[in-house]
C-alpha positions as CSV (number, residue, x, y, z in Angstrom):
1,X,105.9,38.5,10.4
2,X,104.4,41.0,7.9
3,X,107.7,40.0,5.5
4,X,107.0,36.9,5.6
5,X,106.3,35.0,2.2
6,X,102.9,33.9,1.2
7,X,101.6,30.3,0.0
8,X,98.5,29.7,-1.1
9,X,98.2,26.8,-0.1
10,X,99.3,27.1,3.9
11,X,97.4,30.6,4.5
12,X,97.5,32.2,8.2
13,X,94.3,33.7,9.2
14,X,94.0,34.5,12.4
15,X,91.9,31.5,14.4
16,X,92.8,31.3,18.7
17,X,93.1,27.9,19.8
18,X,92.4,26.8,23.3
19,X,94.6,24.0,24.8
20,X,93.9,22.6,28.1
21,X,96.5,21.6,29.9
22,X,97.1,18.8,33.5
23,X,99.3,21.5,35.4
24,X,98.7,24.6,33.5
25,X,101.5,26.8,35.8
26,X,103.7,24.2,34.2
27,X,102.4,24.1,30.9
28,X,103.2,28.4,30.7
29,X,106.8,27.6,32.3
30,X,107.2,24.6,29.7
31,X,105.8,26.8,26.4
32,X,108.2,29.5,27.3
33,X,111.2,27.1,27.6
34,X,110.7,25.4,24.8
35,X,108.9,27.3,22.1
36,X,109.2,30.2,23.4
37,X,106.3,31.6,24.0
38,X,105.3,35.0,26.3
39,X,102.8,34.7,28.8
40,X,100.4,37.8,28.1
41,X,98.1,37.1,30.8
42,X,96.5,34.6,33.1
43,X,93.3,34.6,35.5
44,X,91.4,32.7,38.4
45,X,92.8,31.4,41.8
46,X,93.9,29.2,41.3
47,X,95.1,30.1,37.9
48,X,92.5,28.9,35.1
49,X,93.0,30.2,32.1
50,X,96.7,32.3,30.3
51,X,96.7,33.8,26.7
52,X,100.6,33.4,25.7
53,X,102.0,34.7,22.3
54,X,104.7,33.4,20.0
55,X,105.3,36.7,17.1
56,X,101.6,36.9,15.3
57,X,99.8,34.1,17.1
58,X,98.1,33.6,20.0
59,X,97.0,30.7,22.1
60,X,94.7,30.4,25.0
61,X,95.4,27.8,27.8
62,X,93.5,26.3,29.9
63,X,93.3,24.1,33.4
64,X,92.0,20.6,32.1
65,X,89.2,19.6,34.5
66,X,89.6,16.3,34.2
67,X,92.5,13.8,33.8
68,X,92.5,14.2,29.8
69,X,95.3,14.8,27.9
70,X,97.1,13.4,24.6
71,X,99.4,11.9,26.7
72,X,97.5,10.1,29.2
73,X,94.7,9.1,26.5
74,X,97.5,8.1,23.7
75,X,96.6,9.9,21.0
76,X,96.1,13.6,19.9
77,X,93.0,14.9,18.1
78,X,94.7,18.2,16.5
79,X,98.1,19.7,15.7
80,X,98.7,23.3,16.1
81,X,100.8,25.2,13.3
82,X,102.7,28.3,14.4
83,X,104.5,30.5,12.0
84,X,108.3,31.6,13.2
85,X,110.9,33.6,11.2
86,X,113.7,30.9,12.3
87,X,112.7,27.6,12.1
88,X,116.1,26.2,12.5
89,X,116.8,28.4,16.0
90,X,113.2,27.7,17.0
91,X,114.0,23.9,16.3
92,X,117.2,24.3,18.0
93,X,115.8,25.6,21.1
94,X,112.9,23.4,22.0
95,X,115.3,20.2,21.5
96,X,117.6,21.6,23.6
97,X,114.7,22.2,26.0
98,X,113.7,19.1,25.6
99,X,110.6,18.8,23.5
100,X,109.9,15.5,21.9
101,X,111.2,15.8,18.5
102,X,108.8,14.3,16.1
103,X,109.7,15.2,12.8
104,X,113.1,17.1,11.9
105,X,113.1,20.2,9.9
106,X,112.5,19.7,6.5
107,X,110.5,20.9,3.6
108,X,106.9,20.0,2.6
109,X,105.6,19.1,-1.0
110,X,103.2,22.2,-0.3
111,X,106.0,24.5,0.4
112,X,106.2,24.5,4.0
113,X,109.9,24.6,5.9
114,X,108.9,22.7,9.3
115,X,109.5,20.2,11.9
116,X,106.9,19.1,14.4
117,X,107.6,18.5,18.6
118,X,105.2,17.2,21.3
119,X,104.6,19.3,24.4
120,X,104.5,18.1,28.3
121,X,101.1,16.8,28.0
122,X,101.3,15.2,24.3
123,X,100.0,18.1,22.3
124,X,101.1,18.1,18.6
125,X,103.0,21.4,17.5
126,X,104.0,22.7,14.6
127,X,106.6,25.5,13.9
128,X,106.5,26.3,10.0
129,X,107.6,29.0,7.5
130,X,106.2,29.7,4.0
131,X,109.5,28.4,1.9
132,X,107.4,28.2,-1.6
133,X,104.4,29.5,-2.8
134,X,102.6,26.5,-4.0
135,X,99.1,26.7,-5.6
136,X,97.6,23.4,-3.8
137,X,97.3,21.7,-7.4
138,X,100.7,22.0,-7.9
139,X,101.3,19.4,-5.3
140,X,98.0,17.2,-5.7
141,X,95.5,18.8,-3.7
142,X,91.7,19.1,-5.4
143,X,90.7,22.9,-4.9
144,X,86.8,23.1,-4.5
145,X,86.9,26.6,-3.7
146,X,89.2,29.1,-4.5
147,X,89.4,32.1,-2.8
148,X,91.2,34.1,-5.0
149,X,88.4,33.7,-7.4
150,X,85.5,36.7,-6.0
């Protein structure tokens, strides 16, 4: 991903997320389907925790403990952003795999190309590419700080 363009106002620091997921064996299975993600590693007996990676980023999993999930609560609290080359292929694929669709590809006011899916448990993904670089005022956003400006 080092070609890819930049926007100022989506950057892509590096931050790892940790997901919990009902069946997390599943979940891997289901995020390489889909999305496809690659299983790096996993740990415990049984199996409590698997860092998977899709190009730059990298997402932890993890066995829920409890019965909690977006799905079984009915509502998410985050949504993940991952940064592909192909957005239509990567689109293309996770329907096909059968990922709720939740919002077709399409192009944001702040220069995103995207569309968004929901995962097996009801996790909110999603799978982006810098198609503009926007300044966030350009589109309506109030910058507080800018950190361009040292």
């Amino acid at each position: 991903m080092a070609d890819m363009m930049r926007n100022r106002s989506v950057p892509v620091d590096a931050v790892l997320p940790h997901v919990m997921y009902q069946d997390l064996p599943a979940a891997i299975a289901w995020l390489s389907n889909a999305f496809g993600f690659v299983e790096h590693y996993h740990y415990g007996e049984p199996i409590s925790g698997a860092q998977v990676w899709l190009g730059d980023a990298v997402v932890m999993l993890k066995q829920a403990r409890e019965e909690r999930s977006p799905a079984k609560l009915g509502f998410g609290t985050q949504s993940l952003t991952i940064f592909v080359e192909d957005v239509d292929a990567h689109y293309l694929r996770a329907k096909a795999a059968g990922a709720k669709i939740l919002e077709e590809p399409h192009e944001t006011v702040y220069g995103e190309f995207q569309y968004a899916a929901e995962d097996l448990d009801g996790h909110h993904w999603l799978f982006s590419r810098h198609a503009r670089d926007l300044s966030p005022a350009a589109w309506g956003a109030v910058i507080v700080h800018d950190p361009e400006q040292k």
